[in-house]
TIVEX-47878 format. One record per atom (N, C-alpha, C): atom name; z, y, x. Coordinates in Angstrom, 3 decimals, always signed. Layout:
BEGIN
- CA Z Y X $
...
END
This chain:
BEGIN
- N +11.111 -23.184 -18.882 $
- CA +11.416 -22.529 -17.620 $
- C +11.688 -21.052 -17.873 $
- N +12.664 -20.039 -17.236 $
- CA +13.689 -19.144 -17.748 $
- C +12.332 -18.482 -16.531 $
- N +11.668 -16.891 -17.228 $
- CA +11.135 -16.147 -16.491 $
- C +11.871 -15.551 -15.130 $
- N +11.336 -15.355 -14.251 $
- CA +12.025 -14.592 -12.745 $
- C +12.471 -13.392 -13.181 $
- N +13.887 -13.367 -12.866 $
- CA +14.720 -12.296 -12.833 $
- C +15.098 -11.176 -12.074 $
- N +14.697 -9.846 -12.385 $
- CA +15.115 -8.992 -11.070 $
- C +16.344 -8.679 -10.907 $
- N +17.279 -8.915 -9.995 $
- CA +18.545 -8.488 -9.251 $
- C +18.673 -7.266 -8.628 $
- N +17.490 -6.707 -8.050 $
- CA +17.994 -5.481 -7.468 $
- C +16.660 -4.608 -7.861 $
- N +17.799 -3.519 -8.408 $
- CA +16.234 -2.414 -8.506 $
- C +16.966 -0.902 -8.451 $
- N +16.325 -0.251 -9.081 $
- CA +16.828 +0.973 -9.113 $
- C +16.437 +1.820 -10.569 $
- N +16.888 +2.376 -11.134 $
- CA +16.235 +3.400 -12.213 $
- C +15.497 +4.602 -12.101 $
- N +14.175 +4.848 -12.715 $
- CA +14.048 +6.599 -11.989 $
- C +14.648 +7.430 -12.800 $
- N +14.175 +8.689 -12.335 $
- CA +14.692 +9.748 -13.467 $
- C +14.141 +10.030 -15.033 $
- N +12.822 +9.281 -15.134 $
- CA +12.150 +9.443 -16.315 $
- C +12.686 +8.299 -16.868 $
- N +13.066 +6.943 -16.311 $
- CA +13.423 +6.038 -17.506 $
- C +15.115 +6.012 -17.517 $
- N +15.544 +6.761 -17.128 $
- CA +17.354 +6.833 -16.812 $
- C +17.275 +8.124 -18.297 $
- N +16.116 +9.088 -18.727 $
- CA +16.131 +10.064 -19.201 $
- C +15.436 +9.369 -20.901 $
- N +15.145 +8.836 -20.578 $
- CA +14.503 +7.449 -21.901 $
- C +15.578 +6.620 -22.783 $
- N +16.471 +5.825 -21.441 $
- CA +17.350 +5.288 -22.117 $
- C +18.544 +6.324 -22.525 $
- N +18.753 +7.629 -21.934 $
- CA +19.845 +8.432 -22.512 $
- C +19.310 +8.405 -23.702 $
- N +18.496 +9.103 -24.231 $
- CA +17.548 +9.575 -25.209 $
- C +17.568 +8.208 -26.967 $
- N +17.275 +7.557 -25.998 $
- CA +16.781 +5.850 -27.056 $
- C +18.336 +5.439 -26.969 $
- N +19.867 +6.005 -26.122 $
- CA +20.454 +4.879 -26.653 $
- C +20.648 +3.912 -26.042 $
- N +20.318 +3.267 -25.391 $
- CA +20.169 +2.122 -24.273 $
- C +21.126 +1.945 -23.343 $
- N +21.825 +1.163 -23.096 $
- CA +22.798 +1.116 -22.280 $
- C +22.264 +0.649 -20.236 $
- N +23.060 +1.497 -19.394 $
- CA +22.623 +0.340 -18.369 $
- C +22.875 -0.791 -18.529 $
- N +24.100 -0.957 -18.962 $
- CA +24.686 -3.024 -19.330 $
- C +23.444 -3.723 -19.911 $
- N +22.660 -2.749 -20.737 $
- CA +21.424 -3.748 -21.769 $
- C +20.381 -3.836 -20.712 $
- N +20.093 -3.145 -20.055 $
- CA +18.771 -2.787 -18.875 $
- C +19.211 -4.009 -17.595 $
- N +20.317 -4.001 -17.397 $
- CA +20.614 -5.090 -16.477 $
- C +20.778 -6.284 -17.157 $
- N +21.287 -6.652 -18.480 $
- CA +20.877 -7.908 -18.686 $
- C +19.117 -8.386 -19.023 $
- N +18.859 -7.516 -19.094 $
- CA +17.359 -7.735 -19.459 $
- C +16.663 -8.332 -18.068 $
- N +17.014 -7.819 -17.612 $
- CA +16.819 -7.308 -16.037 $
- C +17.030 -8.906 -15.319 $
- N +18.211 -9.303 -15.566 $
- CA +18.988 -10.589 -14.843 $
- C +18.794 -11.812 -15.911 $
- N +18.185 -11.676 -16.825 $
- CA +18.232 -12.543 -18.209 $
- C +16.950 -12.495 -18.872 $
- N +15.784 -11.882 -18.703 $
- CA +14.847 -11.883 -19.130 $
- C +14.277 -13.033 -20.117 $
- N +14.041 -12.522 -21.277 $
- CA +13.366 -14.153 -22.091 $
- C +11.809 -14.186 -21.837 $
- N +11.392 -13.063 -21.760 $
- CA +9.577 -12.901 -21.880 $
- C +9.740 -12.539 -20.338 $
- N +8.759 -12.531 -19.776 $
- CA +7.692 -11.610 -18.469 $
- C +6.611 -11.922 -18.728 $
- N +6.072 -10.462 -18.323 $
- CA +4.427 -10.056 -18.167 $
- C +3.940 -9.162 -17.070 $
- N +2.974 -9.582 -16.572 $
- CA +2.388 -8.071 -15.137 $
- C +1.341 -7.865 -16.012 $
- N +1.423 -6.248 -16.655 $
- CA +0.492 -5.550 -17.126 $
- C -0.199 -5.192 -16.404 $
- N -0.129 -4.925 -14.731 $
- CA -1.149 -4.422 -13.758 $
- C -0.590 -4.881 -12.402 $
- N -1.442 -5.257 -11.265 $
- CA -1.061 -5.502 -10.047 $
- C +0.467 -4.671 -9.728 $
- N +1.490 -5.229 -9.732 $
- CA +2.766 -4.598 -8.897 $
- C +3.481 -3.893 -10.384 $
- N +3.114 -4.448 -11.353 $
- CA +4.281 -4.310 -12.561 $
- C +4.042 -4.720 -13.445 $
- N +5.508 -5.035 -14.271 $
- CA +5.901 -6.360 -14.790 $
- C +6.723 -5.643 -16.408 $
- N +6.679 -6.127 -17.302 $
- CA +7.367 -5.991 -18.132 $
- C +8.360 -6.709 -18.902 $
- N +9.642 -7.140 -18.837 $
- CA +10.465 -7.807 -18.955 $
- C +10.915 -7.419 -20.042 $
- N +11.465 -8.857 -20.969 $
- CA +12.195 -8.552 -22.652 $
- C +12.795 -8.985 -23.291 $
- N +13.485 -8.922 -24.245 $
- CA +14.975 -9.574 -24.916 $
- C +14.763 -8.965 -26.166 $
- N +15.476 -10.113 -26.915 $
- CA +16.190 -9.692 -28.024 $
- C +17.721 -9.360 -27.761 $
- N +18.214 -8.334 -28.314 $
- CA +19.524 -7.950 -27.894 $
- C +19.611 -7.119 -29.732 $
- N +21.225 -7.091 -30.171 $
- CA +21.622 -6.886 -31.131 $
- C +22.007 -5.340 -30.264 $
- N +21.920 -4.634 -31.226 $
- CA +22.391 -2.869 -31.080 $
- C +22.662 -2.442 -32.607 $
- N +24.169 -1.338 -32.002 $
- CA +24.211 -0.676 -32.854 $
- C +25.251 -1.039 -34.268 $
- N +25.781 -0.610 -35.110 $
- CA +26.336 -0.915 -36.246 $
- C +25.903 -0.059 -37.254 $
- N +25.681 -1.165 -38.822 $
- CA +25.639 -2.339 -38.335 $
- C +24.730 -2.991 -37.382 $
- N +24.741 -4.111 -36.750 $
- CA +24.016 -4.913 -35.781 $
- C +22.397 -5.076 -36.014 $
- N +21.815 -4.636 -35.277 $
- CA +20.540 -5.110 -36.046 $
- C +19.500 -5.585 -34.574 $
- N +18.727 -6.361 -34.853 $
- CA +17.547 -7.102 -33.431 $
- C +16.999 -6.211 -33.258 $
- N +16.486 -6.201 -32.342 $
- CA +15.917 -4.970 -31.779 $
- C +15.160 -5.937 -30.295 $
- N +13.956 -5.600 -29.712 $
- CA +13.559 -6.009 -28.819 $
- C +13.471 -5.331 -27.621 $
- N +14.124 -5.125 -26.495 $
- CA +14.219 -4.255 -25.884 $
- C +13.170 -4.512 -24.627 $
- N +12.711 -3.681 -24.454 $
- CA +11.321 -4.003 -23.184 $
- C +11.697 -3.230 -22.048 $
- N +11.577 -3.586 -20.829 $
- CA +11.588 -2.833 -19.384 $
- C +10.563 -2.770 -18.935 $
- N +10.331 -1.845 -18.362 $
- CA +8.901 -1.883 -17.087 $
- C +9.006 -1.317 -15.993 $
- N +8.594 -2.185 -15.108 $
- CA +9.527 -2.333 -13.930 $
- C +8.531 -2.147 -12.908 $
- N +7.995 -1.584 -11.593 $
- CA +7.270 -1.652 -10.910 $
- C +7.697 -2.473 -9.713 $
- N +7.337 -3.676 -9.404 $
- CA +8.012 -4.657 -8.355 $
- C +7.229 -4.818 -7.672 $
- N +6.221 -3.435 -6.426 $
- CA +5.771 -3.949 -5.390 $
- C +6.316 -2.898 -4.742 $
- N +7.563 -2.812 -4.977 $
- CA +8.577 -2.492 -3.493 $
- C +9.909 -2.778 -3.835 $
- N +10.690 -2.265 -3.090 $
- CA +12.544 -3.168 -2.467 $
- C +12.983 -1.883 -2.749 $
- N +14.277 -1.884 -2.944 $
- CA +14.288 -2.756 -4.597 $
- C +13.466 -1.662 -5.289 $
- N +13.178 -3.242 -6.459 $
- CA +12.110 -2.270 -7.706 $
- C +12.615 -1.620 -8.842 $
- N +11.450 -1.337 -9.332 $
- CA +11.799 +0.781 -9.931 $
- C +11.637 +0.632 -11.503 $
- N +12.662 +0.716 -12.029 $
- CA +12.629 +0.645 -13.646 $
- C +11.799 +1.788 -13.755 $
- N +10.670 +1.950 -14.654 $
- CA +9.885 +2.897 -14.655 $
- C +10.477 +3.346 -16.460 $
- N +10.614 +2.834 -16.784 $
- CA +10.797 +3.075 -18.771 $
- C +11.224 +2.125 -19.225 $
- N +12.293 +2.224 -20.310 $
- CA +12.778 +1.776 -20.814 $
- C +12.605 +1.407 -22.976 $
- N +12.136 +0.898 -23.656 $
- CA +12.677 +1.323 -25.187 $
- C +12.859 +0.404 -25.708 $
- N +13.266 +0.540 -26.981 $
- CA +13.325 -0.400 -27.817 $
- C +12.757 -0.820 -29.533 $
- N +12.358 -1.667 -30.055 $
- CA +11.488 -1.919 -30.567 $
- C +11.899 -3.003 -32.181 $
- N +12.111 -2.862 -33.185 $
- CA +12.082 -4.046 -34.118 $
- C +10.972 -4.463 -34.817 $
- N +9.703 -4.465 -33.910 $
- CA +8.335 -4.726 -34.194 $
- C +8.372 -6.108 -33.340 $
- N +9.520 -6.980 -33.220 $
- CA +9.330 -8.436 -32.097 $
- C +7.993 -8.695 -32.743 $
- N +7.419 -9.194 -33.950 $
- CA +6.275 -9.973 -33.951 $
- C +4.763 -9.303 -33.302 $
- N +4.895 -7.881 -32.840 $
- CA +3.969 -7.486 -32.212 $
- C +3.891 -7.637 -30.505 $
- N +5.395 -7.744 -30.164 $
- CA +5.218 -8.365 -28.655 $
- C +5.661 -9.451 -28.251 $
- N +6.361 -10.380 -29.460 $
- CA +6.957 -11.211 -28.601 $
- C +5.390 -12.781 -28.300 $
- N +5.380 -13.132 -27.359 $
- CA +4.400 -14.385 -26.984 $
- C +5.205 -15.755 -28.233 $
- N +4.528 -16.776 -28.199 $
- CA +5.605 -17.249 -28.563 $
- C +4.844 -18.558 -27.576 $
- N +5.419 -18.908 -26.852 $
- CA +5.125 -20.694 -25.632 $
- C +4.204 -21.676 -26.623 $
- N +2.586 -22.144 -25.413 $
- CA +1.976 -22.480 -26.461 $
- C +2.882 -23.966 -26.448 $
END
């Protein structure tokens, strides 16, 4: 079963200032976003959503994580990064 996907949100200024910074595309933040492979709620009303996505040349995996605060309309990308440590976050389905 494919984790719940957020469709509508918004970016703030600290994680719009993250992904300039890291590189990150909006295109990558919205597929993450609409495509999610992992979800997690680290705390009541936010969620952390994640992918493997190829970046960069040459190409290399990279795990890209969102965190998203979804107890309001629409919800609030709080931060954005990215990561080639997958075996430290990815779950794997028992």
């Amino acid at each position: 079963m494919s984790p719940e996907a957020i469709h509508e949100f918004i970016i703030s200024g600290h994680a719009r200032f993250e992904m300039e910074r890291r590189g990150i595309s909006d295109e990558v933040v919205r597929q993450v976003l609409e495509f999610p492979e992992q979800r997690f709620q680290t705390r009541k009303g936010r969620v952390v959503l994640h992918s493997r996505v190829l970046l960069g040349a040459p190409a290399t995996m990279y795990l890209v994580r969102v965190v998203v605060d979804v107890d309001r309309r629409p919800a609030e990308v709080v931060t954005v990064y990215r990561t080639t440590k997958l075996s430290k976050y990815w779950r794997e389905e028992p």
